[in-house]
VOBA-1610 file (N, C-alpha, C; in pm, whole numbers, padded with zeros to 5 digits, always signed):
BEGIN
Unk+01364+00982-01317Unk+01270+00876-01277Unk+01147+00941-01214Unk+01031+00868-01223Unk+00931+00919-01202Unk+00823+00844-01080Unk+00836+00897-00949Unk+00752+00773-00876Unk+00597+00775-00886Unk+00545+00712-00914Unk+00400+00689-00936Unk+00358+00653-00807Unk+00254+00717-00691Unk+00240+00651-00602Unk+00053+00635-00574Unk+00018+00518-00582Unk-00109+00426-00645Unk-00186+00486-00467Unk-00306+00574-00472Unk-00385+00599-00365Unk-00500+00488-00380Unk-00509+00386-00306Unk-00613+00302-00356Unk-00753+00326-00294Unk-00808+00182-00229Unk-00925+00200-00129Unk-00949+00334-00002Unk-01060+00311+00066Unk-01049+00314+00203Unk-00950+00295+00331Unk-00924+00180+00299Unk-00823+00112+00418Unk-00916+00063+00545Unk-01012-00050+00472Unk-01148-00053+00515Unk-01090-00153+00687Unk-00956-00197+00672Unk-00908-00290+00760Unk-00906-00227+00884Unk-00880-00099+00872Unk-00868+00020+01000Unk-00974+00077+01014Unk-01100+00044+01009Unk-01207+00100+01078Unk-01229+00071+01210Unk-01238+00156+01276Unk-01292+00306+01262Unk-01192+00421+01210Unk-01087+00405+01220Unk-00994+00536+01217Unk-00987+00547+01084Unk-00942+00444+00964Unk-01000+00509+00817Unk-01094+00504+00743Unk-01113+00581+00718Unk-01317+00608+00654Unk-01221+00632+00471Unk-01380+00636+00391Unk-01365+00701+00275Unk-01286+00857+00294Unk-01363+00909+00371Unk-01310+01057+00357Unk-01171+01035+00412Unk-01064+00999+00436Unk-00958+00977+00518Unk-00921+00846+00536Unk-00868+00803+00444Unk-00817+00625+00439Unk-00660+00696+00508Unk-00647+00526+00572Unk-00532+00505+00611Unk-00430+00597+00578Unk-00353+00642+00495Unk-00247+00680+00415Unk-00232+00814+00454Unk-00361+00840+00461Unk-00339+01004+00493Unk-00406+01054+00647Unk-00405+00945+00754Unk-00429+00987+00877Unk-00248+00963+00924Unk-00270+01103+01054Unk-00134+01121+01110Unk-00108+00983+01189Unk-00030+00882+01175Unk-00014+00766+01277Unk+00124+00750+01342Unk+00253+00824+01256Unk+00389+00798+01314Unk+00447+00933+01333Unk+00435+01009+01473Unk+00512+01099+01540Unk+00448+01234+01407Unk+00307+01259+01409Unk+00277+01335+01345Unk+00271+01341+01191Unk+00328+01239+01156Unk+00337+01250+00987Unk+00196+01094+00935Unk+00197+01094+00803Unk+00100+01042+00739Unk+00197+00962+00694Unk+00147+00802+00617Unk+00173+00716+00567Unk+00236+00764+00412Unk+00134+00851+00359Unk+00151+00933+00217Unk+00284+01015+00281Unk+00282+01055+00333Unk+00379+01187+00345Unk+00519+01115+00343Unk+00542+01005+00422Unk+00675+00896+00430Unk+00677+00885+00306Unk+00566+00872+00187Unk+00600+00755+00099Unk+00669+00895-00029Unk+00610+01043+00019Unk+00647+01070-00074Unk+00797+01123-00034Unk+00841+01141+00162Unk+00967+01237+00170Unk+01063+01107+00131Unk+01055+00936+00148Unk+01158+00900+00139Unk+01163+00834-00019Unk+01081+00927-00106Unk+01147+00840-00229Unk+01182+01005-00303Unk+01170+01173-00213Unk+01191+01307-00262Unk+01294+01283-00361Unk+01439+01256-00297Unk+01574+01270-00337Unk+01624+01155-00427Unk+01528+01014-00451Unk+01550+00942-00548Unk+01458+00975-00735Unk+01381+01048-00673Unk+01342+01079-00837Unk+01327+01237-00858Unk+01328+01301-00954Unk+01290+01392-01044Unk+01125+01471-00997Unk+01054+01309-01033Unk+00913+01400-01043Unk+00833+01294-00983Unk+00653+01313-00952Unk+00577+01230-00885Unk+00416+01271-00982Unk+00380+01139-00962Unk+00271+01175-01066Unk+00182+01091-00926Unk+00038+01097-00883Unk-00033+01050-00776Unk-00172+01002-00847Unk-00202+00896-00866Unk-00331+00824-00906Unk-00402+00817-00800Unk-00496+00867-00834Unk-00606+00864-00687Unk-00741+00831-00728Unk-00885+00913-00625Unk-01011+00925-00647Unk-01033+01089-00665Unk-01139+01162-00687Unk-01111+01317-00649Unk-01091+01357-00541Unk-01137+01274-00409Unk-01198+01341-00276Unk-01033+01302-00216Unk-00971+01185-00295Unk-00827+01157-00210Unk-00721+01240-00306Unk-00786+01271-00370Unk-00669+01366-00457Unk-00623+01498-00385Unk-00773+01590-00311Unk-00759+01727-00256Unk-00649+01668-00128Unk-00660+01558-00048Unk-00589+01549+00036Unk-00419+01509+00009Unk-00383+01410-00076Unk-00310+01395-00162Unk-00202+01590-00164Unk-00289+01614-00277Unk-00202+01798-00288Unk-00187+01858-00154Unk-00256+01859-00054Unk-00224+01909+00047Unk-00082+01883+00112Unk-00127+01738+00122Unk+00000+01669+00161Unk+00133+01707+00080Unk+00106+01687-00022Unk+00224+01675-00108Unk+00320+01822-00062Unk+00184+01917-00100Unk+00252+02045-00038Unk+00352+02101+00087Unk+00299+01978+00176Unk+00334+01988+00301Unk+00447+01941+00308Unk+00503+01847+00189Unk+00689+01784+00176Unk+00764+01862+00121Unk+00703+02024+00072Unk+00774+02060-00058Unk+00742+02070-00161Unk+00667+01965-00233Unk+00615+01951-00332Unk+00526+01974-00414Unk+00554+02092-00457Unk+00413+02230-00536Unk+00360+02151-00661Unk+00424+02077-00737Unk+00392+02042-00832Unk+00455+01908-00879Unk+00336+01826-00941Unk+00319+01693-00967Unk+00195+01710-01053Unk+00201+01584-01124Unk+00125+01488-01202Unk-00040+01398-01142Unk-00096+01420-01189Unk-00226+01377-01093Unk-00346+01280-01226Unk-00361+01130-01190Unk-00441+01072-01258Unk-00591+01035-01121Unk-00685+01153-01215Unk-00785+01174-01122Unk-00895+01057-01142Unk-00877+00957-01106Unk-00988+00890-01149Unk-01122+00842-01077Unk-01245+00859-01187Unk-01387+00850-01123Unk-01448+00732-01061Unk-01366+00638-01068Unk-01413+00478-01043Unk-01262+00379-01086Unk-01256+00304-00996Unk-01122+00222-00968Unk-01085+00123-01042Unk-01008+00090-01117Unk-01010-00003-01221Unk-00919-00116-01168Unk-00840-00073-01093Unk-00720-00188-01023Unk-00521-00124-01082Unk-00499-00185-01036Unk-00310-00155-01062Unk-00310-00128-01159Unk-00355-00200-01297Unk-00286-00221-01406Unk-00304-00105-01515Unk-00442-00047-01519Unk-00487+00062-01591Unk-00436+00191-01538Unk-00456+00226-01414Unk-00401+00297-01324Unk-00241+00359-01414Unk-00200+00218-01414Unk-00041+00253-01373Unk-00043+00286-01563Unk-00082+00251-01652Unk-00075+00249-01795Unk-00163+00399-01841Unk-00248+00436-01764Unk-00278+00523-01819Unk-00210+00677-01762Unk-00113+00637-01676Unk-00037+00738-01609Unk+00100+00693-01739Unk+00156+00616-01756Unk+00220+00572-01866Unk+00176+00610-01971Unk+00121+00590-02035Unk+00103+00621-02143Unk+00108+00895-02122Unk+00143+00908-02008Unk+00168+01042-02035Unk+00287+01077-02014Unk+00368+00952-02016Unk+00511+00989-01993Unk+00598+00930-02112Unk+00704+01005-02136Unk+00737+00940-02262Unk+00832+00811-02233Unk+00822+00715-02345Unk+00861+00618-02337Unk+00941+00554-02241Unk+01020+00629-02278Unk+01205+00569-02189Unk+01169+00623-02084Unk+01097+00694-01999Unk+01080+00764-01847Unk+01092+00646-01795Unk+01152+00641-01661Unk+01148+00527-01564Unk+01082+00553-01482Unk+00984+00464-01445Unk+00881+00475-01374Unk+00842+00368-01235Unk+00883+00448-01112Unk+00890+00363-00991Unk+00746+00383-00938Unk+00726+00243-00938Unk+00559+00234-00851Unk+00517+00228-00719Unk+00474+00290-00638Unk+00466+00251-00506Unk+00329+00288-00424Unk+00272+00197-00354Unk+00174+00247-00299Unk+00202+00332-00199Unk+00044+00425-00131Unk+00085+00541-00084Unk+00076+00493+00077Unk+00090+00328+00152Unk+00014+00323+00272Unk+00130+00227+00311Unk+00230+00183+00303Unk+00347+00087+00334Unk+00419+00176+00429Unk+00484+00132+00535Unk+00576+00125+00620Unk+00712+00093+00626Unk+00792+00191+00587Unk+00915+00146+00529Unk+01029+00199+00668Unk+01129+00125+00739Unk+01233+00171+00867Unk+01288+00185+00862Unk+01367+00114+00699Unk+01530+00107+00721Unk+01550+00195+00590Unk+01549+00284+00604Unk+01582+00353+00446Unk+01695+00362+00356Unk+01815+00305+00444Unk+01892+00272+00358Unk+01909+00134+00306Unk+01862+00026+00321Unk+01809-00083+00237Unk+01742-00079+00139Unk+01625+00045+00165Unk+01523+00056+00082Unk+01597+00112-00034Unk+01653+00244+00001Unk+01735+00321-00141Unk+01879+00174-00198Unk+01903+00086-00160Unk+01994+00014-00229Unk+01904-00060-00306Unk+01805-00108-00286Unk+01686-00196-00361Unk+01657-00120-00468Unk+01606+00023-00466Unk+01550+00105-00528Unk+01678+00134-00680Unk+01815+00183-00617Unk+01916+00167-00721Unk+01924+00063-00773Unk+01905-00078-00716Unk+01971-00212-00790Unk+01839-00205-00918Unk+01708-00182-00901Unk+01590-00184-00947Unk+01585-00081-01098Unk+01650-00006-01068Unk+01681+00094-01150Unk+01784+00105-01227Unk+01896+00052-01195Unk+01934-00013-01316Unk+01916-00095-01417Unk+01821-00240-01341Unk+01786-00349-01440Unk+01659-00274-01527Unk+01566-00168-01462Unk+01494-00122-01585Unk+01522-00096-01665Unk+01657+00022-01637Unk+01753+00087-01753Unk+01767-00014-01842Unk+01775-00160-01807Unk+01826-00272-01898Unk+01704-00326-02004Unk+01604-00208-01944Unk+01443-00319-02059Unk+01362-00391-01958Unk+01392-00441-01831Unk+01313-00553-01733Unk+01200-00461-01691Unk+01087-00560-01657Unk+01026-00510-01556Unk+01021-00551-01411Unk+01079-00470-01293Unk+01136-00532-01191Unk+01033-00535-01064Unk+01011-00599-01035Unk+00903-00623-00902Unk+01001-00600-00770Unk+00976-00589-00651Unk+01050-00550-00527Unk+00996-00708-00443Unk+01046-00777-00416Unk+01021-00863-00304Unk+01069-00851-00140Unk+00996-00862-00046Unk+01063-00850+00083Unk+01096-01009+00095Unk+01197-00994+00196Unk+01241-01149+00310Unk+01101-01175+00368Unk+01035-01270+00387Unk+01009-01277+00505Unk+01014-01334+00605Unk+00983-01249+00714Unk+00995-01270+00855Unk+00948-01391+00933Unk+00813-01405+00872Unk+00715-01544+00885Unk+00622-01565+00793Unk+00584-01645+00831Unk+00480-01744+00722Unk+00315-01648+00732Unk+00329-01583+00671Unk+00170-01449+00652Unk+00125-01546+00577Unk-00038-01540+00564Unk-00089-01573+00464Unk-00208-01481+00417Unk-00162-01380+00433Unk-00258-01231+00412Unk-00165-01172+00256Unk-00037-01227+00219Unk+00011-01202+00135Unk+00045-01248-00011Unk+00066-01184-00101Unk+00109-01283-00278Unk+00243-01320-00228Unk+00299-01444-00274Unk+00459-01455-00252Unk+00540-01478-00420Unk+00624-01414-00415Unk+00721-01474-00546Unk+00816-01565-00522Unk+00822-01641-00634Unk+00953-01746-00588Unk+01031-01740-00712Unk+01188-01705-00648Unk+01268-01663-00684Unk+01414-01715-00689Unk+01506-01708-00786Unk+01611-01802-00817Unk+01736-01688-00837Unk+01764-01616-00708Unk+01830-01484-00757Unk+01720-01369-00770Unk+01725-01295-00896Unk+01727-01218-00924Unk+01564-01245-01036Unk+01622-01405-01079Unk+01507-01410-01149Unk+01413-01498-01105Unk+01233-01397-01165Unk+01120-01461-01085Unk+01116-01629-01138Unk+01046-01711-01096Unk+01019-01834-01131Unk+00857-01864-01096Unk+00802-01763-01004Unk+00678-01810-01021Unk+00621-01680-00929Unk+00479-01638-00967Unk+00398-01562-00863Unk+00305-01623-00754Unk+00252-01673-00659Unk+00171-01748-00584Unk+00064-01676-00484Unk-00039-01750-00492Unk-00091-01653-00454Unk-00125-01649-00290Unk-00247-01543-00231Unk-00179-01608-00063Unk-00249-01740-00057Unk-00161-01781+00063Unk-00113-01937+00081Unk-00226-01974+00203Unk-00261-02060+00229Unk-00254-02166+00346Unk-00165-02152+00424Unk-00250-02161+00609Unk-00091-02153+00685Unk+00078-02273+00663Unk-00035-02378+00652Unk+00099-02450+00607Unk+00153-02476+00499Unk+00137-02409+00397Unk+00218-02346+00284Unk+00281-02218+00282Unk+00229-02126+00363Unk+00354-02043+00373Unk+00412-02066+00479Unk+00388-02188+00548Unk+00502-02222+00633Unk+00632-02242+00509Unk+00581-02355+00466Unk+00671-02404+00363Unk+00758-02312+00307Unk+00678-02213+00211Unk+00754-02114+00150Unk+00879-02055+00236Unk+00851-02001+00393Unk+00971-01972+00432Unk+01063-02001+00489Unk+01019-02189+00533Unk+01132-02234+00536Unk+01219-02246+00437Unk+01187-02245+00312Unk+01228-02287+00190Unk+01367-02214+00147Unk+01314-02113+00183Unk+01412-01968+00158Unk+01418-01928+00012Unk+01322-01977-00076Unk+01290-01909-00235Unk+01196-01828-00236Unk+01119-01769-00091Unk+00972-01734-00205Unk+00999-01605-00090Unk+00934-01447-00150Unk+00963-01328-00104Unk+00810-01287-00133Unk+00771-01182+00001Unk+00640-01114+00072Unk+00640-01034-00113Unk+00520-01048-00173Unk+00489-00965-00298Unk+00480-00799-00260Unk+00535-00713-00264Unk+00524-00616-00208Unk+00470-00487-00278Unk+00400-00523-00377Unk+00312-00422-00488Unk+00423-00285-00518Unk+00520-00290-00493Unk+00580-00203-00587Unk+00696-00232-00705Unk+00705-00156-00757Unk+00761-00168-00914Unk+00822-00057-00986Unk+00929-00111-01093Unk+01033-00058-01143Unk+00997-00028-01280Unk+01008+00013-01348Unk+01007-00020-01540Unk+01025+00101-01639Unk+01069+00098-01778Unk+01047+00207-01847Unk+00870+00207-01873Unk+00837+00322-01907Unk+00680+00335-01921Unk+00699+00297-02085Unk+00751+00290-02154Unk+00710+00232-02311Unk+00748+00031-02291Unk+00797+00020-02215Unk+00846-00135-02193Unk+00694-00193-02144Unk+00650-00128-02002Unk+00532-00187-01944Unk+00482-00161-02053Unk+00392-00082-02167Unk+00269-00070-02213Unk+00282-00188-02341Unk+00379-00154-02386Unk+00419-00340-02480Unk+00424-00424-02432Unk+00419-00482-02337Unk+00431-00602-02224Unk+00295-00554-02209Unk+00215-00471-02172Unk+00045-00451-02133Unk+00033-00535-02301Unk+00040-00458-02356Unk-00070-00478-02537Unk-00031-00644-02549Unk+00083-00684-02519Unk+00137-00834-02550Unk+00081-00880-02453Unk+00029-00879-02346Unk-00017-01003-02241Unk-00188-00949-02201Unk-00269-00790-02223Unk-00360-00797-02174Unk-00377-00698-02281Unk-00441-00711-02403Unk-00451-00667-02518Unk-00559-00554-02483Unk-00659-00636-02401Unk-00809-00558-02402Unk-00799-00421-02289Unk-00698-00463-02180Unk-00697-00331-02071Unk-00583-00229-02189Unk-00474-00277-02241Unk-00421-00167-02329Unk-00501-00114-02396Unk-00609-00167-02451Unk-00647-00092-02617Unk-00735-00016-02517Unk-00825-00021-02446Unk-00922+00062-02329Unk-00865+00228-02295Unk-00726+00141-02264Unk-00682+00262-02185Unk-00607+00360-02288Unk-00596+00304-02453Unk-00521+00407-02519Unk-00657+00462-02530Unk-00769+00462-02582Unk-00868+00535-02587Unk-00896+00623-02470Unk-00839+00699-02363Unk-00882+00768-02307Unk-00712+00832-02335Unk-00716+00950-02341Unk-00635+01044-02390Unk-00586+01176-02263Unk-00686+01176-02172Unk-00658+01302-02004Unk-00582+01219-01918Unk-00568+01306-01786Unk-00569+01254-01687Unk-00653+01237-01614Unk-00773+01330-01647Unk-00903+01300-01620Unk-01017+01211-01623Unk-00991+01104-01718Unk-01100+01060-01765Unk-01223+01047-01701Unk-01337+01040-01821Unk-01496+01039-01766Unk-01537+00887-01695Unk-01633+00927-01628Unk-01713+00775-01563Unk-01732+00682-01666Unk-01791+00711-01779Unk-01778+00637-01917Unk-01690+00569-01979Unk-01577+00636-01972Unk-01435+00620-02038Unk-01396+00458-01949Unk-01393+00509-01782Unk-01327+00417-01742Unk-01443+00281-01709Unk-01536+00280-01688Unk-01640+00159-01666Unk-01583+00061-01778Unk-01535+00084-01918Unk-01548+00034-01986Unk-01334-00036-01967Unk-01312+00000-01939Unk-01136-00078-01854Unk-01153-00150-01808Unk-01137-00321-01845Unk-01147-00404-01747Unk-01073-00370-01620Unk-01110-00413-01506Unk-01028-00418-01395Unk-00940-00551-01365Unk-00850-00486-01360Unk-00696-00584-01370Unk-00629-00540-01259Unk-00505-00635-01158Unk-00396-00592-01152Unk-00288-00600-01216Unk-00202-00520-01218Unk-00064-00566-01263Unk+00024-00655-01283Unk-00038-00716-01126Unk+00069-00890-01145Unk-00021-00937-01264Unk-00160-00967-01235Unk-00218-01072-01315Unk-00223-01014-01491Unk-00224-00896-01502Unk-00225-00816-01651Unk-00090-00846-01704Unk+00024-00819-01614Unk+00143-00813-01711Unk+00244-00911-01642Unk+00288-00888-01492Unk+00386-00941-01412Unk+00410-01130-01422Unk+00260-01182-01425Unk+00280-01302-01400Unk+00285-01382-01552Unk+00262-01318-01626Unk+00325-01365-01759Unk+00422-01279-01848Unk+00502-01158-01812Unk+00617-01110-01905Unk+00708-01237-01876Unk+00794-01238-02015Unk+00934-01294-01971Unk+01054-01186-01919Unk+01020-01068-01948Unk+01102-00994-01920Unk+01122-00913-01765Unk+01078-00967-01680Unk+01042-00954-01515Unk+01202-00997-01416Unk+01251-00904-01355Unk+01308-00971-01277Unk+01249-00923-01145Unk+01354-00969-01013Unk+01305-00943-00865Unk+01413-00872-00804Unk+01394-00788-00756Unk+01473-00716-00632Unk+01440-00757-00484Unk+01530-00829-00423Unk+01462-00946-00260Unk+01557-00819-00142Unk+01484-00761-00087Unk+01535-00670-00007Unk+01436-00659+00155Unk+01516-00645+00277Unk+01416-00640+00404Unk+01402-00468+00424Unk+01376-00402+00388Unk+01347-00239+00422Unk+01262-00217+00572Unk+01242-00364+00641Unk+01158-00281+00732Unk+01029-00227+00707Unk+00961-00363+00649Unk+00831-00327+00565Unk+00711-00362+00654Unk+00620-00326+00647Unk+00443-00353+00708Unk+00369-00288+00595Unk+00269-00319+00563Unk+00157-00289+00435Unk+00053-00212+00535Unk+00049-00288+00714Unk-00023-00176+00851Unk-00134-00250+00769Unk-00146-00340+00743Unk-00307-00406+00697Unk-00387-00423+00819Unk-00326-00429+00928Unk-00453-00479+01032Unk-00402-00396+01146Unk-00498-00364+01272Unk-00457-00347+01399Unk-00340-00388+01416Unk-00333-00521+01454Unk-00250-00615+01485Unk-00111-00579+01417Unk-00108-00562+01302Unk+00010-00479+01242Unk+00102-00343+01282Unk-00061-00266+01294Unk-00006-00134+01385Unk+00085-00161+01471Unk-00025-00279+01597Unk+00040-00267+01707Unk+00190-00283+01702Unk+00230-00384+01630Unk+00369-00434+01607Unk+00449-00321+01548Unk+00420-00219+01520Unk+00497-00123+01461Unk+00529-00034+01580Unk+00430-00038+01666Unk+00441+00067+01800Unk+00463+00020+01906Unk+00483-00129+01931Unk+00447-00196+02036Unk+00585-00165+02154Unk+00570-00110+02288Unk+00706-00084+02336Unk+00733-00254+02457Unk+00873-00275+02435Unk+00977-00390+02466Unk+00918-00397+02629Unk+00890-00291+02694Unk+00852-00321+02824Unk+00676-00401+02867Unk+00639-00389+02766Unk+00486-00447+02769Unk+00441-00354+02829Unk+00424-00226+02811Unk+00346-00110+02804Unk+00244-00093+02727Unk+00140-00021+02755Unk+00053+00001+02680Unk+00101+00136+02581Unk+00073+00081+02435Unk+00122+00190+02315Unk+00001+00305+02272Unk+00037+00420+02291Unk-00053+00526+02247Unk-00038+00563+02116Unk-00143+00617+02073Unk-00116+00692+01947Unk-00265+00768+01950Unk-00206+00864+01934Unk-00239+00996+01998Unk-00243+01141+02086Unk-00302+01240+02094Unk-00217+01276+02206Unk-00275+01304+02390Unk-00387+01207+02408Unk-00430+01197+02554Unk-00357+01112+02624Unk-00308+01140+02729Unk-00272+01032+02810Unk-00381+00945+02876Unk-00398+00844+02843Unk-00455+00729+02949Unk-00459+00713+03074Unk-00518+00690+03109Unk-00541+00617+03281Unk-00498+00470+03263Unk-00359+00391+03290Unk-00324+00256+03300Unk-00326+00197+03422Unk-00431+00098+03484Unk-00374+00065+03595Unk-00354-00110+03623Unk-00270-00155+03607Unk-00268-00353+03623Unk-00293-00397+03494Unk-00246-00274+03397Unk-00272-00337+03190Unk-00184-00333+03140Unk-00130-00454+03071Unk-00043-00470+02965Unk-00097-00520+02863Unk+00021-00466+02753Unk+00035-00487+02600Unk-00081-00482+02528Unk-00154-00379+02562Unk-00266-00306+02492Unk-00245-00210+02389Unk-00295-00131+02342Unk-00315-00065+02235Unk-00398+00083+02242Unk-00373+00169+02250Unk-00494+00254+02219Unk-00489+00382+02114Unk-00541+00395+02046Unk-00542+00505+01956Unk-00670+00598+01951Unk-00646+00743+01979Unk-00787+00837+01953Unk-00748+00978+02050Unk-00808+01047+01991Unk-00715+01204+02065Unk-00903+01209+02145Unk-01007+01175+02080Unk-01168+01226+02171Unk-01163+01271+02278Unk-01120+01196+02366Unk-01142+01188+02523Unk-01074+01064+02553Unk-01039+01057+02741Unk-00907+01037+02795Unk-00995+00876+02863Unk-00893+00771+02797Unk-00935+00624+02776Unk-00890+00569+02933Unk-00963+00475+03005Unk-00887+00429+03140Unk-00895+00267+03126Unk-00778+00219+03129Unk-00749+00065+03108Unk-00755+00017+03270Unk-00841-00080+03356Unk-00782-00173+03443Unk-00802-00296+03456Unk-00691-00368+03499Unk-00738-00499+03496Unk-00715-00593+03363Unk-00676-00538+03249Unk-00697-00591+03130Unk-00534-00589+03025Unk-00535-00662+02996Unk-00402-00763+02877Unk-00475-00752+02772Unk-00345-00702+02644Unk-00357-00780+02516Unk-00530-00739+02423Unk-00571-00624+02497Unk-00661-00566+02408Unk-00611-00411+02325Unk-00685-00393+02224Unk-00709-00309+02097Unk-00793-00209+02130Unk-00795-00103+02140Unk-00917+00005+02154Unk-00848+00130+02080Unk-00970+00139+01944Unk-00984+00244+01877Unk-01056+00378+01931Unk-01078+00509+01927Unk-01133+00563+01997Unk-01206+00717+01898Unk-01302+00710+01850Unk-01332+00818+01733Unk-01395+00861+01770Unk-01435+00944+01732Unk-01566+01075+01769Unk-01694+01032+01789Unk-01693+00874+01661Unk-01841+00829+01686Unk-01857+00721+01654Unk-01772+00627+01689Unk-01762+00496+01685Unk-01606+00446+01762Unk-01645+00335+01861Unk-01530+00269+01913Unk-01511+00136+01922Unk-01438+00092+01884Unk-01349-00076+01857Unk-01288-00111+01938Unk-01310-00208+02026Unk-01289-00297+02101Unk-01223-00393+02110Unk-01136-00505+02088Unk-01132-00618+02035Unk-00995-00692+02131Unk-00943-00809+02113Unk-00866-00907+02170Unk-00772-00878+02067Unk-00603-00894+02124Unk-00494-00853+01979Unk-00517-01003+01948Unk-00478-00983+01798Unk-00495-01142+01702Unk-00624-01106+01608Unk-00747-01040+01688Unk-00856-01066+01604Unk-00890-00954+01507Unk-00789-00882+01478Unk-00817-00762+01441Unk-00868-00769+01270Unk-00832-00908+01204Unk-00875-00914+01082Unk-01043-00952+01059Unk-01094-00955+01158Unk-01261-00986+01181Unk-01290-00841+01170Unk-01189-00755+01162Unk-01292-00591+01129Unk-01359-00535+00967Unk-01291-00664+00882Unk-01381-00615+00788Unk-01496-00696+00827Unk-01513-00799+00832Unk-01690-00837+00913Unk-01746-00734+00955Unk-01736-00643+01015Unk-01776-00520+01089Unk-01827-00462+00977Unk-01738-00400+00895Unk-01782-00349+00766Unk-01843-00388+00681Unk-01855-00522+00651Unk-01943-00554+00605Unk-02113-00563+00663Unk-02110-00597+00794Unk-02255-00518+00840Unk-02242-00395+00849Unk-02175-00284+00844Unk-02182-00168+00845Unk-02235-00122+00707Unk-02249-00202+00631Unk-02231-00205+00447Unk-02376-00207+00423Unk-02404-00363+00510Unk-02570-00362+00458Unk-02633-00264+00541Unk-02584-00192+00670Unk-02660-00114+00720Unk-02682+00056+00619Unk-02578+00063+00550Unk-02582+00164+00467Unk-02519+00250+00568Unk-02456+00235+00657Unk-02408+00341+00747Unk-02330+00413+00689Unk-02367+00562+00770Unk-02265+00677+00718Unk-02132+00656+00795Unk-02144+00593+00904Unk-02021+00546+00976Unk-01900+00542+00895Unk-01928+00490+00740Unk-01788+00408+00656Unk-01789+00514+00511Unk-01832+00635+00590Unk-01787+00750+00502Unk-01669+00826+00532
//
């Protein structure tokens, strides 16, 4: 089996701390290791080989990393401009032969319980063996509406949805049918690309015309941009679901972080390695090695801390930071390099 693991954006949600040059995935955030580095040590001993779809500039970091698990050698789809899941994952397919089984996973998820995760991962891997293409669903915990949900009858999907309204994914989890969409995936690589040509004719025929792993700026402009659900997932018949809790976060927002680090005593959570000055502050946040941060007086705030930009904010509001970026956007700032 072969894990494919999809390097996407920026990780524009974590600004300041991920820039272009250094998205999310590959800054150190849990006890010294990278998001990439988890994604590639805990799936080492379930596959064979790793092939890494990236950009060029996340690719050099990518091999570094990889190196740093062990891993001298892998598969690399270098691409010049981003097309979305679906080409990505088909034109890395299309270099593997048919019957290869091919596990998808992005490189920036948060996974705790690893032995849930590896029982999901086997149950998943068998039904490919069977021809399916298998999507991973989490439980969830609460009603997100930052997320896709599937709704599910067992094993098999019944519908994809997209994110919800708060009081529809209320609904959904009271319901107990519908599971957090969790962008990773199971399949033989000759199954997906017939399921591609049968449901998204125009991203298959695109992507058989480019023949590297390289392809030119040319080559790919001309790939529609698709994802996966919407290219193949939400119309194969041949789709099932794997509904598993691994102890998942996608770390989309501050607010996410915090909950991943947050300690039971209402302490303020570091990440990094300065100690703080705390005095009369709880359940704050701080992240940044710069220089040594002093909290008083203050609850329930966020402070990022970079070399040359610092974030401020109230916990809850942390999804107003792409606003940020987006005036950072029209400013043309080098800031969001």
């Amino acid at each position: 089996m072969t894990n494919l693991i999809l390097c996407g954006g920026a990780g524009t949600r974590l600004w300041p701390l991920s820039r272009q040059s250094l998205p999310k995935q590959f800054y150190p955030l849990f006890e010294g290791r990278t998001l990439f580095e988890e994604a590639v040590l805990r799936n080492k001993d379930l596959v064979e080989r790793f092939w890494v779809a990236s950009n060029e500039s996340q690719m050099a970091l990518a091999r570094e990393q990889m190196e740093g698990c062990g891993v001298s050698s892998f598969g690399s789809l270098v691409e010049p401009v981003g097309r979305n899941t679906a080409p990505a994952i088909a034109l890395v397919c299309q270099q593997l032969p048919p019957n290869e089984l091919v596990f998808v996973t992005p490189s920036d998820h948060r996974i705790t319980k690893p032995t849930e995760y590896r029982r999901a991962v086997e149950r998943a891997r068998v039904l490919a063996e069977q021809g399916f293409l298998v999507t991973f669903g989490i439980r969830p915990s609460y009603p997100e509406t930052g997320y896709g949900y599937i709704e599910a009858n067992g094993e098999t999907v019944v519908s994809f949805r997209e994110k919800p309204e708060s009081d529809l994914a209320k609904a959904y989890v009271e319901s107990g049918k519908y599971l957090w969409n969790s962008g990773m995936f199971a399949f033989r690589a000759g199954v997906f690309l017939e399921e591609l040509k049968r449901h998204s004719p125009e991203v298959f025929s695109a992507c058989a015309l480019i023949k590297d792993s390289k392809p030119s700026l040319d080559a790919m402009m001309k790939v529609p941009s698709m994802s996966i659900d919407y290219a193949v997932m939400e119309k194969s018949d041949r789709v099932k679901v794997v509904a598993f809790d691994p102890g998942w976060s996608d770390l989309g927002s501050f607010d996410a972080l915090f909950d991943e680090i947050a300690l039971k005593d209402e302490s303020t959570s570091v990440l990094g390695t300065q100690s703080p000055v705390i005095l009369n502050a709880k359940r704050n946040m701080i992240v940044g090695d710069s220089r040594k941060v002093a909290l008083v007086d203050v609850d329930d705030l966020i402070v990022i801390d970079t070399p040359d930009a610092l974030l401020i904010m109230k916990r809850g509001s942390s999804q107003k930071v792409k606003d940020i970026v987006s005036e950072l956007k029209k400013d043309k700032s080098t800031l969001l390099d």
